[in-house]
C-alpha angles and dihedrals in degrees: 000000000000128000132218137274118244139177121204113247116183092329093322132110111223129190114241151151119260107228111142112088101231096022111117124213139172136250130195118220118238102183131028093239087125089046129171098018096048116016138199107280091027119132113222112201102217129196108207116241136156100227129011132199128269118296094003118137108253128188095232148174128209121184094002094289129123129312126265141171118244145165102243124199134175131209116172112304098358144063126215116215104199137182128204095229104078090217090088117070108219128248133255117203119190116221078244084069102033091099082071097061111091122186113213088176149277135309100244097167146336154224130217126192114215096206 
């Protein structure tokens, strides 16, 4: 599950890495685990950002796998990941795993084919 991170370039979408604090890019969902507020096929514009609010949706990364969009919450010494399809149980993190967690940046729109 995950999908990629692209930036449009003279019409084209290219793959690439966020870096820039204040820079937006798009990515392109792969799973409807956001569903049905972002689907599969959906492009999320993202502005990158280290940390977001509560319950704002973040382009995120835990253990070094691929990127997904999630509501993230904290509450003490833990953090929540949760989806909008309830399909998807949400994730606990521990503060033990939090260094895993890493923020590319927060959902800001998005863009939905109707084909």
């Amino acid at each position: 599950r995950g999908g990629k991170v692209y930036k449009f370039f003279d019409g084209e979408m290219i793959l690439i890495e966020p870096t820039a604090i204040g820079e937006y890019y798009y990515y392109k969902v792969s799973d409807d685990s956001m569903s049905p507020t972002l689907k599969a096929g959906d492009i999320a514009l993202i502005r990158v950002q280290k940390e977001t609010a509560d319950n704002e949706y973040a382009l995120i990364m835990l253990n070094g796998e691929q990127a997904n969009i999630r509501r993230v919450e904290r509450y003490n010494r833990m953090i929540l990941l949760l989806t909008d399809n309830p399909a998807y149980p949400p994730q606990v993190l521990a503060e033990s795993r939090m260094s895993r967690l890493i923020t590319f940046g927060r959902v800001v729109g998005s863009i939905r084919s109707f084909e």
